[in-house]
PDB file of N, CA, C, O and CB in Angstrom:
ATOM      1  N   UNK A   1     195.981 225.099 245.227  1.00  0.00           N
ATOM      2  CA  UNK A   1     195.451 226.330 244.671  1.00  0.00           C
ATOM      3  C   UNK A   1     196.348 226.778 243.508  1.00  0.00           C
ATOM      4  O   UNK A   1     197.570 226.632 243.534  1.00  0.00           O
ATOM      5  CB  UNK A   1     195.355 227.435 245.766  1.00  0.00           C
ATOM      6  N   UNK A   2     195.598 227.393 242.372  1.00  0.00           N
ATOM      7  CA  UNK A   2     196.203 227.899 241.209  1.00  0.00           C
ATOM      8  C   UNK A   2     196.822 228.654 241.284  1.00  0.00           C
ATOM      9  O   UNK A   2     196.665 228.849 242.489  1.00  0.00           O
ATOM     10  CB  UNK A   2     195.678 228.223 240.423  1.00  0.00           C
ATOM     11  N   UNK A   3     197.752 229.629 240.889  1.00  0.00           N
ATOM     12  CA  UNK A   3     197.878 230.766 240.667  1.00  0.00           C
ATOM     13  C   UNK A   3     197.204 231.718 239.772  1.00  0.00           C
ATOM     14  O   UNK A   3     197.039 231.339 238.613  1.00  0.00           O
ATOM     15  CB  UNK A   3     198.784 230.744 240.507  1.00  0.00           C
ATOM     16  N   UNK A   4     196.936 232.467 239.984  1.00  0.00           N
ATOM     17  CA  UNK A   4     196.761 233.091 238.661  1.00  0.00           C
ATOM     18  C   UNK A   4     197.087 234.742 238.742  1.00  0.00           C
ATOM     19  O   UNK A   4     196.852 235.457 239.717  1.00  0.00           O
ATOM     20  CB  UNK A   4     195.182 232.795 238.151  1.00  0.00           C
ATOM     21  N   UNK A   5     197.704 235.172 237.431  1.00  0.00           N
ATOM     22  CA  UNK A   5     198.201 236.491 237.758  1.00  0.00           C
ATOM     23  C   UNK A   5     196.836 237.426 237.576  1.00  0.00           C
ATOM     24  O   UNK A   5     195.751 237.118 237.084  1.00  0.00           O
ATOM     25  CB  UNK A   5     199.540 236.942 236.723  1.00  0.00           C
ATOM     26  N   UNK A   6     197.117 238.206 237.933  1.00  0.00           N
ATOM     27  CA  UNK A   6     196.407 239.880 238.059  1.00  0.00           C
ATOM     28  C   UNK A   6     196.364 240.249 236.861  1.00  0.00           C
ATOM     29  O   UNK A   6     197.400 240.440 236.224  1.00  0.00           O
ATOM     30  CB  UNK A   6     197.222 241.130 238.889  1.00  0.00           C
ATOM     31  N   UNK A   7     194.814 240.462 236.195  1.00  0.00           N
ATOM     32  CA  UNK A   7     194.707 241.329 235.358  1.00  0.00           C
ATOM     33  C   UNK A   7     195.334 242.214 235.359  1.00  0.00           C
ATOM     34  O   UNK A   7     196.101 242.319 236.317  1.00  0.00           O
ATOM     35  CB  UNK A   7     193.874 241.649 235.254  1.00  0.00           C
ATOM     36  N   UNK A   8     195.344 243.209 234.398  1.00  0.00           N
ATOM     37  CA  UNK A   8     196.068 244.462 234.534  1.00  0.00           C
ATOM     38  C   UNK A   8     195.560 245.533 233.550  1.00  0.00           C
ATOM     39  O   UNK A   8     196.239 246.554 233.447  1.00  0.00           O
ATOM     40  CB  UNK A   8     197.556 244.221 234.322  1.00  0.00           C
ATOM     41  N   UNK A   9     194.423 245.407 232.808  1.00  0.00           N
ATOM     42  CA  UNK A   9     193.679 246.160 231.570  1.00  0.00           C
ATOM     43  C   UNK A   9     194.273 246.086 230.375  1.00  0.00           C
ATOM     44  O   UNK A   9     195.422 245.681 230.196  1.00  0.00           O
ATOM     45  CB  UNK A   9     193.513 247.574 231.742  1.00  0.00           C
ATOM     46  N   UNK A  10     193.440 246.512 229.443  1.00  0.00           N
ATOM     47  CA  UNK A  10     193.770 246.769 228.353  1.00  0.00           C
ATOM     48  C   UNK A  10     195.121 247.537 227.636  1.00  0.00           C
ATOM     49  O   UNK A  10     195.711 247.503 226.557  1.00  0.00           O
ATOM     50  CB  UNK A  10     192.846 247.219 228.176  1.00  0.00           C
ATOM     51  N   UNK A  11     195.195 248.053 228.583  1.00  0.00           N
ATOM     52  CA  UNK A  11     196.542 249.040 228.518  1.00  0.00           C
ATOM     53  C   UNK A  11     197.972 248.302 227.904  1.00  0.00           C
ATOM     54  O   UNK A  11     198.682 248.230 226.901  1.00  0.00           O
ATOM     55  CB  UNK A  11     196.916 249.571 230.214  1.00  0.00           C
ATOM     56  N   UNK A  12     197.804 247.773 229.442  1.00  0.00           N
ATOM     57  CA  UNK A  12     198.903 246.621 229.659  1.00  0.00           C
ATOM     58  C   UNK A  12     199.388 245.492 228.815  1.00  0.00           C
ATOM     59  O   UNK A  12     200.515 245.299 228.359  1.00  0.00           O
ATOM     60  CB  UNK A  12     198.556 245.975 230.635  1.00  0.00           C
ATOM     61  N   UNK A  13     198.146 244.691 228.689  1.00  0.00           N
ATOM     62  CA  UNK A  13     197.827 243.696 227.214  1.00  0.00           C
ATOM     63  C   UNK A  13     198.614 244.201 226.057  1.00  0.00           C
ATOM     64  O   UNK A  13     199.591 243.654 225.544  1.00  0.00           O
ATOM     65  CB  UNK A  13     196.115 243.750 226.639  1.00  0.00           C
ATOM     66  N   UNK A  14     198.114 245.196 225.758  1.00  0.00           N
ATOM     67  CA  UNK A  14     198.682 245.946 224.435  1.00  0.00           C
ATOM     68  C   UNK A  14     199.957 247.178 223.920  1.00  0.00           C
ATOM     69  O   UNK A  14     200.197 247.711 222.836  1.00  0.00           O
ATOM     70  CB  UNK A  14     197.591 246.516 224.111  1.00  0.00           C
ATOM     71  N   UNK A  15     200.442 247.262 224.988  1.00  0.00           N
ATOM     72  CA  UNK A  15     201.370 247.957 225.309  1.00  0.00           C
ATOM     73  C   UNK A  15     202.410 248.074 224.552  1.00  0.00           C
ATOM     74  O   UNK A  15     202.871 249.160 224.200  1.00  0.00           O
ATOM     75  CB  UNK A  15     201.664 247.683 226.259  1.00  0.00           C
ATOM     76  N   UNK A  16     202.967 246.721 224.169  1.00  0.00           N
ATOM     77  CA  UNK A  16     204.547 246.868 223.014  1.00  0.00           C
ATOM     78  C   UNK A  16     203.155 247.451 221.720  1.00  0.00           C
ATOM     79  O   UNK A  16     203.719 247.099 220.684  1.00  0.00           O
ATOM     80  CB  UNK A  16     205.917 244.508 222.402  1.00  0.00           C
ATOM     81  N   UNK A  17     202.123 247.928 221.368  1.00  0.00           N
ATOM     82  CA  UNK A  17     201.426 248.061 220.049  1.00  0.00           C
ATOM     83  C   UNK A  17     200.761 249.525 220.269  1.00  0.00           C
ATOM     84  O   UNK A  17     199.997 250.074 219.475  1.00  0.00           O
ATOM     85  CB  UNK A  17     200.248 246.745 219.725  1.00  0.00           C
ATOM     86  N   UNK A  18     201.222 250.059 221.549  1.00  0.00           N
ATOM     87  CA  UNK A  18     201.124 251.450 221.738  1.00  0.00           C
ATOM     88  C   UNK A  18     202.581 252.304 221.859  1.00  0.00           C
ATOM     89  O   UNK A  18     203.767 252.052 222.076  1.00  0.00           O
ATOM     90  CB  UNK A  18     200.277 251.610 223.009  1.00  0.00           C
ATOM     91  N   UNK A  19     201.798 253.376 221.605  1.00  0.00           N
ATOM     92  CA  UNK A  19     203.144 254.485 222.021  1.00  0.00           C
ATOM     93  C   UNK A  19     203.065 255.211 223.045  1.00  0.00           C
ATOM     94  O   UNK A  19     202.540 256.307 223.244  1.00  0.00           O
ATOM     95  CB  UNK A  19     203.465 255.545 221.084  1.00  0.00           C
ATOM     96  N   UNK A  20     203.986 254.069 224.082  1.00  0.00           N
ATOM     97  CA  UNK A  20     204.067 254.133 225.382  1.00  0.00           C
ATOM     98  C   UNK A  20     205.690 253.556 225.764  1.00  0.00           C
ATOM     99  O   UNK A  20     206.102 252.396 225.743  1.00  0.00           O
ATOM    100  CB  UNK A  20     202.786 253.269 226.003  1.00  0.00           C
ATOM    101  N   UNK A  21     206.416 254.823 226.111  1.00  0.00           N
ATOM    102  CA  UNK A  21     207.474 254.030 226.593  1.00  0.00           C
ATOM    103  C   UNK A  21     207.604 253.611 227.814  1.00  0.00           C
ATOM    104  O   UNK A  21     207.086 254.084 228.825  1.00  0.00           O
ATOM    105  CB  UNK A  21     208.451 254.523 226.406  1.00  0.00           C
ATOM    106  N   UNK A  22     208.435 252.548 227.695  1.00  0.00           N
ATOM    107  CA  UNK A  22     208.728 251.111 228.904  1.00  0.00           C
ATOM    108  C   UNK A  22     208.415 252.029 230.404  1.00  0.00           C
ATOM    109  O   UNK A  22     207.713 251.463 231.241  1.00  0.00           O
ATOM    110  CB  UNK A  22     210.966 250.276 228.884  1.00  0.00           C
ATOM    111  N   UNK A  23     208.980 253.533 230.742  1.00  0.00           N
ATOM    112  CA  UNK A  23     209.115 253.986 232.217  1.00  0.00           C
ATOM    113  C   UNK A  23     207.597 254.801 232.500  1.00  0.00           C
ATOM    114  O   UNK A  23     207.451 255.600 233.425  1.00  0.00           O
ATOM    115  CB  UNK A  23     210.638 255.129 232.436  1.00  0.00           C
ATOM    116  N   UNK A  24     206.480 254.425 231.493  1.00  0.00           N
ATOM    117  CA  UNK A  24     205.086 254.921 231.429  1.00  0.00           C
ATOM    118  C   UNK A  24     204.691 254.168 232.716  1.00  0.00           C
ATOM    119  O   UNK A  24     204.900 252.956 232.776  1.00  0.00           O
ATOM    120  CB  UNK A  24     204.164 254.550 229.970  1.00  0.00           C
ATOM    121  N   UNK A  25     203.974 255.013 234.037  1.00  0.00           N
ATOM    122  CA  UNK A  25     203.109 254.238 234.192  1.00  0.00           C
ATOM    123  C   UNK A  25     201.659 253.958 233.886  1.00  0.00           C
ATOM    124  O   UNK A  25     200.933 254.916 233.619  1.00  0.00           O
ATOM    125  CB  UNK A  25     203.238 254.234 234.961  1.00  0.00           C
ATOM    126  N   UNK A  26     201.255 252.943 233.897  1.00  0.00           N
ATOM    127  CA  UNK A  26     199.743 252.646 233.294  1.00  0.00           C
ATOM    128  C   UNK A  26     198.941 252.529 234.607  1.00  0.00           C
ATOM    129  O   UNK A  26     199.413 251.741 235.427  1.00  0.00           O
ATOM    130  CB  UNK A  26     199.585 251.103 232.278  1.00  0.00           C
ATOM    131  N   UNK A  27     197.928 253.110 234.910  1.00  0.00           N
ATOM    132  CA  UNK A  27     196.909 253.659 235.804  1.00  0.00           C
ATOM    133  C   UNK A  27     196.135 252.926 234.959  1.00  0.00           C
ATOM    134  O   UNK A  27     196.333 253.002 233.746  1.00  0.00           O
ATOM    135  CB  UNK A  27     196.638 255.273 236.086  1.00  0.00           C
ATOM    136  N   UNK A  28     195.016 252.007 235.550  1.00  0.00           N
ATOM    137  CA  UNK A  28     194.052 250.683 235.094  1.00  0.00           C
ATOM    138  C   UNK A  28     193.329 250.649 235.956  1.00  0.00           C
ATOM    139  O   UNK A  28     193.730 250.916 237.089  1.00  0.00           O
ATOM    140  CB  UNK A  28     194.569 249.272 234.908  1.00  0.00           C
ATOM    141  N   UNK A  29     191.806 250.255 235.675  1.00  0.00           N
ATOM    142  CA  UNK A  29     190.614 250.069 236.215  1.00  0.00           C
ATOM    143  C   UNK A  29     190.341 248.470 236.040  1.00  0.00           C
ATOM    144  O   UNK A  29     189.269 247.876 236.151  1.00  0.00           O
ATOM    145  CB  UNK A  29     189.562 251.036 235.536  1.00  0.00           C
ATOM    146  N   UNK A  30     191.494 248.010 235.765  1.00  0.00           N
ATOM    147  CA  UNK A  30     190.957 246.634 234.810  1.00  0.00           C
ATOM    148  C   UNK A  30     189.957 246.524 233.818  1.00  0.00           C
ATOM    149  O   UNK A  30     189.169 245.578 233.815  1.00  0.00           O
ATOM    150  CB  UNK A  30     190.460 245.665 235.570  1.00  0.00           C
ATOM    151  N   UNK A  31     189.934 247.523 232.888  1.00  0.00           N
ATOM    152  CA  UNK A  31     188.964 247.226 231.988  1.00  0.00           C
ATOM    153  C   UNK A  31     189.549 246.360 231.026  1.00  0.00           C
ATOM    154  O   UNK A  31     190.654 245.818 231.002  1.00  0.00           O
ATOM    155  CB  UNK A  31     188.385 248.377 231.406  1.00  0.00           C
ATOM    156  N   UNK A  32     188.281 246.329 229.988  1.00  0.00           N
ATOM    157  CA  UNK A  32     188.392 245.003 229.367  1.00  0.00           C
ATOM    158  C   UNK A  32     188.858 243.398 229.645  1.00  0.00           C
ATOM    159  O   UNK A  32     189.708 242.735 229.050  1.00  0.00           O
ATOM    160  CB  UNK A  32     188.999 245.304 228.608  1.00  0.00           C
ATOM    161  N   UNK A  33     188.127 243.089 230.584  1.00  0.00           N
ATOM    162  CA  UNK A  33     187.813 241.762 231.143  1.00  0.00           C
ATOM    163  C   UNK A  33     186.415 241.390 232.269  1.00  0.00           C
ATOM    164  O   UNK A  33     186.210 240.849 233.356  1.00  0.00           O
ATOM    165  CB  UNK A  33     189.140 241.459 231.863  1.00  0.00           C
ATOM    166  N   UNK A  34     185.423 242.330 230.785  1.00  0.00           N
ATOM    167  CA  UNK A  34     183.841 241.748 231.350  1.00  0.00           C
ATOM    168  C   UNK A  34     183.727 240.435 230.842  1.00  0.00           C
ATOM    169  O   UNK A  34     183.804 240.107 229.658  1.00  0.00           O
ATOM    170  CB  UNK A  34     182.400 242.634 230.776  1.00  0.00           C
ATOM    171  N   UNK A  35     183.478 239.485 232.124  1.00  0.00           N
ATOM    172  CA  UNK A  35     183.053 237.741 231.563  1.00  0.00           C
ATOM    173  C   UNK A  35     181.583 237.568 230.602  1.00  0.00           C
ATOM    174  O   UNK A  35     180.667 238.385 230.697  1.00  0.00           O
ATOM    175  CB  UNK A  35     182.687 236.600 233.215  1.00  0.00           C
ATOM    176  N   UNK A  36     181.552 236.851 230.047  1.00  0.00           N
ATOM    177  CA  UNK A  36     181.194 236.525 228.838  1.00  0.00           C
ATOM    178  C   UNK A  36     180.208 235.632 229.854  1.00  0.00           C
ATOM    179  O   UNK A  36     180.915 235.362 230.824  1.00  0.00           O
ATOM    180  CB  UNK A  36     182.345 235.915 227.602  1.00  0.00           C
ATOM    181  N   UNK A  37     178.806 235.031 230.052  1.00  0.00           N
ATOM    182  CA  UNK A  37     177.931 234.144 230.780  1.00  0.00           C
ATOM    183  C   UNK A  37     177.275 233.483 229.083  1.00  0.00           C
ATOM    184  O   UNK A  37     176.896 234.002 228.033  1.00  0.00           O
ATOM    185  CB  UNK A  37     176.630 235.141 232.113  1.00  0.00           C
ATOM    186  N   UNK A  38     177.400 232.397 229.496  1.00  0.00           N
ATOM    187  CA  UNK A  38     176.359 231.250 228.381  1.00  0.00           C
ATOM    188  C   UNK A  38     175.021 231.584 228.773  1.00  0.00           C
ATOM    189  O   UNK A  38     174.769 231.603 229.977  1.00  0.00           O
ATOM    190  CB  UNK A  38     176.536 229.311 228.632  1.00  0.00           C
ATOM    191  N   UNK A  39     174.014 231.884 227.832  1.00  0.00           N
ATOM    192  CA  UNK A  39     172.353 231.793 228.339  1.00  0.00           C
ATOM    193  C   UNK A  39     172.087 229.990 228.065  1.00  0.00           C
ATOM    194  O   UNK A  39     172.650 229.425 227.127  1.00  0.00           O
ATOM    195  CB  UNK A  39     171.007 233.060 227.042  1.00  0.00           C
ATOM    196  N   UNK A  40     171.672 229.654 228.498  1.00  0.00           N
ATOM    197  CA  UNK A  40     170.819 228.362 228.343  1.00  0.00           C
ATOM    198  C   UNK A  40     169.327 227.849 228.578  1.00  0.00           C
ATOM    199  O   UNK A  40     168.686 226.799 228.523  1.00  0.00           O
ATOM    200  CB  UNK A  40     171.365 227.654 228.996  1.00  0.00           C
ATOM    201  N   UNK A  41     169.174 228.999 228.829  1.00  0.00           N
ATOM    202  CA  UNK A  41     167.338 228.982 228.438  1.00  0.00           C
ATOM    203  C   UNK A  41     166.634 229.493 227.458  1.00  0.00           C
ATOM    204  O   UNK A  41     165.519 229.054 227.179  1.00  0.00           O
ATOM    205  CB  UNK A  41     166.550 229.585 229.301  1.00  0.00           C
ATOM    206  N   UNK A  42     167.080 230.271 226.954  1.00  0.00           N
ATOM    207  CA  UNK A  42     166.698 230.670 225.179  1.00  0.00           C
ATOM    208  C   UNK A  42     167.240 230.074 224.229  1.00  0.00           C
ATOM    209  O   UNK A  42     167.042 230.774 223.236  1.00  0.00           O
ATOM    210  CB  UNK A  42     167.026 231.991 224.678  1.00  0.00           C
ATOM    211  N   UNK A  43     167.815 229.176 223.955  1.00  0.00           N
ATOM    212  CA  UNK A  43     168.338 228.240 222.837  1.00  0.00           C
ATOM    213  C   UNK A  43     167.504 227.382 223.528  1.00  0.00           C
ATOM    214  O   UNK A  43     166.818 226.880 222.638  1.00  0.00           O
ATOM    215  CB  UNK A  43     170.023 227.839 222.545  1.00  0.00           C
ATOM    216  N   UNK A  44     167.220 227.003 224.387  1.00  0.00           N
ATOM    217  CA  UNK A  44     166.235 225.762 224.995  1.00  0.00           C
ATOM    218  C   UNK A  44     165.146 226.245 224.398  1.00  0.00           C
ATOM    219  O   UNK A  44     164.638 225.475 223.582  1.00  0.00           O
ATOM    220  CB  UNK A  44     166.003 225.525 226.727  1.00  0.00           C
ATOM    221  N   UNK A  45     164.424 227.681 224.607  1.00  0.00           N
ATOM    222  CA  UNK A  45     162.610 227.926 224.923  1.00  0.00           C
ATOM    223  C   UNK A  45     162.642 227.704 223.595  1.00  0.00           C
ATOM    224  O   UNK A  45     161.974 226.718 223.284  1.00  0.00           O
ATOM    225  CB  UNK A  45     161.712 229.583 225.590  1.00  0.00           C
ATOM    226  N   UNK A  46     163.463 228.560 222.191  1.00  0.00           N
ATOM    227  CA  UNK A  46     163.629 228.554 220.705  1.00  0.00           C
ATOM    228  C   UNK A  46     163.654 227.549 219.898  1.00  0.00           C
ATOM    229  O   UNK A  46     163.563 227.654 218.675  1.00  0.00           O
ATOM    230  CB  UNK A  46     164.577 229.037 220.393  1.00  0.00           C
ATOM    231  N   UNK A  47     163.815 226.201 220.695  1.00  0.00           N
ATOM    232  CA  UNK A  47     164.607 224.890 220.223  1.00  0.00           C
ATOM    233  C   UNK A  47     165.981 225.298 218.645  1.00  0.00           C
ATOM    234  O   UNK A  47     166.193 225.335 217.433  1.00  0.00           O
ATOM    235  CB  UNK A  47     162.995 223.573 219.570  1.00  0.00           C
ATOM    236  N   UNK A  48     166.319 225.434 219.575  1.00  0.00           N
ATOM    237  CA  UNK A  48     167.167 225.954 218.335  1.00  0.00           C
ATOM    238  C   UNK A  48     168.912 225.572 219.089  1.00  0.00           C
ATOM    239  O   UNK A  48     169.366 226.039 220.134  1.00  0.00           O
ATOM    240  CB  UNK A  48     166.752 228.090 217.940  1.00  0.00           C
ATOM    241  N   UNK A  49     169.390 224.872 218.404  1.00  0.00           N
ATOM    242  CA  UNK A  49     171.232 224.736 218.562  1.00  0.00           C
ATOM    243  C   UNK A  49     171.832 225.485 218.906  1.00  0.00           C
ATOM    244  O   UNK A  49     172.922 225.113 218.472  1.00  0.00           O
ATOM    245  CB  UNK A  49     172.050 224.568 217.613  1.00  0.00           C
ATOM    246  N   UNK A  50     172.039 226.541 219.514  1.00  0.00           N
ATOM    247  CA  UNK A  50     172.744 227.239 219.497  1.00  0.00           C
ATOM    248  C   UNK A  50     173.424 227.533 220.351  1.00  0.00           C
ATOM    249  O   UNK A  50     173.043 227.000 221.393  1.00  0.00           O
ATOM    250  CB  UNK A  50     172.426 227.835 219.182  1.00  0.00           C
ATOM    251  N   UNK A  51     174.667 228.402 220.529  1.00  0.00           N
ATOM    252  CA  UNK A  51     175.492 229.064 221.586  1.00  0.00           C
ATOM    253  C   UNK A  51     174.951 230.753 221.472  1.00  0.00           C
ATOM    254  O   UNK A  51     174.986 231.540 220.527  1.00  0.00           O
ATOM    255  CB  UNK A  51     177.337 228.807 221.227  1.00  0.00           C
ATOM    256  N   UNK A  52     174.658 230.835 222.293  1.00  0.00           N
ATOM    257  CA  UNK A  52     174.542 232.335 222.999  1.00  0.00           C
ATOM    258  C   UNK A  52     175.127 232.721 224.617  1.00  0.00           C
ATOM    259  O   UNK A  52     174.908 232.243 225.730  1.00  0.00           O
ATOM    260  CB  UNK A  52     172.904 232.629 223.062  1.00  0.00           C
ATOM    261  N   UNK A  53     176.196 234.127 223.965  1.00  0.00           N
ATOM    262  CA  UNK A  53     176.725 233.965 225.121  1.00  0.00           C
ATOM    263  C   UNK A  53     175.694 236.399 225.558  1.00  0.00           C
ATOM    264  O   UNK A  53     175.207 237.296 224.870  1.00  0.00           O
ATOM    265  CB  UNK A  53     179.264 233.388 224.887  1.00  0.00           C
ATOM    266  N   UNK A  54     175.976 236.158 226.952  1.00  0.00           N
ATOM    267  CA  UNK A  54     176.373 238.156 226.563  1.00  0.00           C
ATOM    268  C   UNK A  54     177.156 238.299 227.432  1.00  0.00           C
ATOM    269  O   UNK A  54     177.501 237.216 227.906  1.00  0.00           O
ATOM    270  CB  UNK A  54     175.130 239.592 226.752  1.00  0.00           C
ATOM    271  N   UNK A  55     177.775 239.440 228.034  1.00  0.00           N
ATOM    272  CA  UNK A  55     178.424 240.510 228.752  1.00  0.00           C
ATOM    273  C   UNK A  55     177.934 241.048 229.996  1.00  0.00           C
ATOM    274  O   UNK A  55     176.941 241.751 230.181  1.00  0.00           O
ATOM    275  CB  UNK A  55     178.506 241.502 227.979  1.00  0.00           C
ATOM    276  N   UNK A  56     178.688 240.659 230.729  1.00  0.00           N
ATOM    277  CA  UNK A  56     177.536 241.082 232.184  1.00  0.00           C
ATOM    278  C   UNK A  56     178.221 241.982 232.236  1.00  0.00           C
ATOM    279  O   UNK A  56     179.425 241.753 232.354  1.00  0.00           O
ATOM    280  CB  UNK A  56     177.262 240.221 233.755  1.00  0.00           C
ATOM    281  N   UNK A  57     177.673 243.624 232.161  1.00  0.00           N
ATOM    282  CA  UNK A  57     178.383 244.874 232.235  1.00  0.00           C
ATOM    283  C   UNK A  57     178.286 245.199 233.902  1.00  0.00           C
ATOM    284  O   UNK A  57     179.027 246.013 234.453  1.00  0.00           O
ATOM    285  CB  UNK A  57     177.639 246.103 231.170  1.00  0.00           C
ATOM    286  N   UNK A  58     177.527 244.631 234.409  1.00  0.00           N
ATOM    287  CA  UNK A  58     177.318 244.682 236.010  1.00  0.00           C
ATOM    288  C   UNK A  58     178.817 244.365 236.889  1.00  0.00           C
ATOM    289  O   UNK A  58     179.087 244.361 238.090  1.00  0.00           O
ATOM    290  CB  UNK A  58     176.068 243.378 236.450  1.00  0.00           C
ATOM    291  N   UNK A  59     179.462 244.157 235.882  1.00  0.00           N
ATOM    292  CA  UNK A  59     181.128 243.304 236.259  1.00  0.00           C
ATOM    293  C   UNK A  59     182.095 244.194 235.667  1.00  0.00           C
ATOM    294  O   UNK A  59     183.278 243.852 235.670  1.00  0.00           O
ATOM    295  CB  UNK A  59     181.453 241.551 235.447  1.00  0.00           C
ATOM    296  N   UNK A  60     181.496 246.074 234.801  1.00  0.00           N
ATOM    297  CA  UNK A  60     182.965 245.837 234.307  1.00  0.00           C
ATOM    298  C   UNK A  60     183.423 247.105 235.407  1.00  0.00           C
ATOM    299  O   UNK A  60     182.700 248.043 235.742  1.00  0.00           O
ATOM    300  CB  UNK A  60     183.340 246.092 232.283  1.00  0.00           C
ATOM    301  N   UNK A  61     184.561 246.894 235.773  1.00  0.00           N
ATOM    302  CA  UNK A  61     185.439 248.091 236.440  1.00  0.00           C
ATOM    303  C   UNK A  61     184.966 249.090 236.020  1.00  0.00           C
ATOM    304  O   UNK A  61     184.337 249.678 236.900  1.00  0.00           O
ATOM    305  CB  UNK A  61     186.875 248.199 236.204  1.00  0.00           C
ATOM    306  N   UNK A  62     184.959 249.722 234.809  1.00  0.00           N
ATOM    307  CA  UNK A  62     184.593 250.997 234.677  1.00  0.00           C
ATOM    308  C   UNK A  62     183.340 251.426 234.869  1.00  0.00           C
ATOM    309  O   UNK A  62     183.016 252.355 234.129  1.00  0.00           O
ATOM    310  CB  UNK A  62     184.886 251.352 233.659  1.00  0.00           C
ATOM    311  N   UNK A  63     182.404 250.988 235.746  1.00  0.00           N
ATOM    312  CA  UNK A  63     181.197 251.152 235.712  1.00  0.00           C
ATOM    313  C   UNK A  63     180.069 251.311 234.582  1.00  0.00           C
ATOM    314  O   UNK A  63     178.891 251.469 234.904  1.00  0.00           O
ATOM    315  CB  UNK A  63     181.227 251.931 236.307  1.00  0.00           C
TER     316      UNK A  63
END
């Protein structure tokens, strides 16, 4: 099994590029990390090449 660390939001990510000092705590919903799903039946029905992806908002923390 992988590891993998814990999101932690947007906050966090960006943090040394905010003005937030180091003893801040950051309170997170995990936002910003709605997955991205490939469609593959409308570039099929269209015949058309393409990549189409959307946003399943049904996934994001913040409701």
């Amino acid at each position: 099994m992988t590891f993998r660390p814990r999101y932690t939001g947007l906050i966090e990510k960006y943090r040394d590029r905010l003005p937030i000092h180091d003893d801040t705590r950051i309170i997170s919903l995990g936002e910003g990390n709605t997955p991205l799903i490939r469609l593959n039946n409308i570039p099929h029905d269209l015949k058309k090449d393409v990549d189409i992806y959307i946003k399943f908002e049904g996934c994001d923390q913040g409701g």
